[in-house]
C-alpha positions as a printed Julia matrix, in Angstrom:
79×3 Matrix{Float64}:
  12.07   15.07   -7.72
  14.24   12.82  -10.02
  16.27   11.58   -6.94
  12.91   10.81   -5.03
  11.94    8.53   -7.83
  15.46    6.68   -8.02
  15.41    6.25   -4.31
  11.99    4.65   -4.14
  12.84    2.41   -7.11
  15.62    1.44   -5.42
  13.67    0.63   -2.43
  11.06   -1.29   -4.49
  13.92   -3.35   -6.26
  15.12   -4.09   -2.29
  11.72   -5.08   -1.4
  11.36   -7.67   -4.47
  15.11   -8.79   -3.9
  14.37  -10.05   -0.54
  11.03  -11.58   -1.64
   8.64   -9.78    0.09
   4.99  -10.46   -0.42
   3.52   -7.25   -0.68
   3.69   -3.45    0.55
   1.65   -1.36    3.13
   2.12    2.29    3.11
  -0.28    5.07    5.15
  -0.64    8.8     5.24
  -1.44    9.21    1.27
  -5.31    9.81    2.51
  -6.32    7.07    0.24
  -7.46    3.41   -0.19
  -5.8     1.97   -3.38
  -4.59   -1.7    -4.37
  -2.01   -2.32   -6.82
   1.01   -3.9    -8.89
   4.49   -2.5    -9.1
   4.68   -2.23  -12.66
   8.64   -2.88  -13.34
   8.83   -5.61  -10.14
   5.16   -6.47  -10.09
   5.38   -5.9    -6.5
   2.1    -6.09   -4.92
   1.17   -2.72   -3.07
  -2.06   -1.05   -0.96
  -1.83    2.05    0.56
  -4.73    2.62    3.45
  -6.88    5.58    3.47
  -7.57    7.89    6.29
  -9.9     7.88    9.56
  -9.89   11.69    9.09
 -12.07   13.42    6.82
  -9.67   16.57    6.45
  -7.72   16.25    3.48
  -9.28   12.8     2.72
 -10.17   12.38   -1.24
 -12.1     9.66   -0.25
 -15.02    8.76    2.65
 -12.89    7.99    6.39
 -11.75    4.55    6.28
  -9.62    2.19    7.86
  -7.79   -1.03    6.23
  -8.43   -4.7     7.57
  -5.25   -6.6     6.78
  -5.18  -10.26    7.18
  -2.41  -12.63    6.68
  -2.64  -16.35    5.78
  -0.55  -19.28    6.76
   0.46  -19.58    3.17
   1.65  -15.81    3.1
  -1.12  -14.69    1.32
  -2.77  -11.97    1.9
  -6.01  -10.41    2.2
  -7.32   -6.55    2.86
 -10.33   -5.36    3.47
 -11.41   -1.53    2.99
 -13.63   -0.3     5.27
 -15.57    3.06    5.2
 -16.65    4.71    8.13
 -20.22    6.02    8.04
């Protein structure tokens, strides 16, 4: 467990390093939006179109990206 959480800090120090603008992950079965807190490294993980194992309602993320590298991301239920 303690060498998973060096690993993805290293990754996350990587990621901010090379000045990327923010993080996408899937399969966590959950729409969430949020800040790195030692990098402030933005990051949104996407929910799932399933409902099996899904905490939340099926979903799907809308992800746009801006000329100015900005970006913007839209959750979506399905209903």
């Amino acid at each position: 467990e303690q060498k998973i959480k060096i690993q993805a800090q290293d990754l996350t120090n990587q990621f901010a390093k090379a000045s990327v603008k923010k993080v996408f992950a899937g399969d966590t079965h959950f729409f969430s939006e949020y800040e790195e807190p030692s990098t402030k490294l933005p990051m949104a993980t996407v929910g799932a179109i399933t409902s099996q194992r899904n905490l939340q309602l099926p979903r799907f993320a809308i992800v746009s990206i801006y000329e100015d590298g900005s970006t913007g991301v839209e959750d979506v239920e399905v209903k």
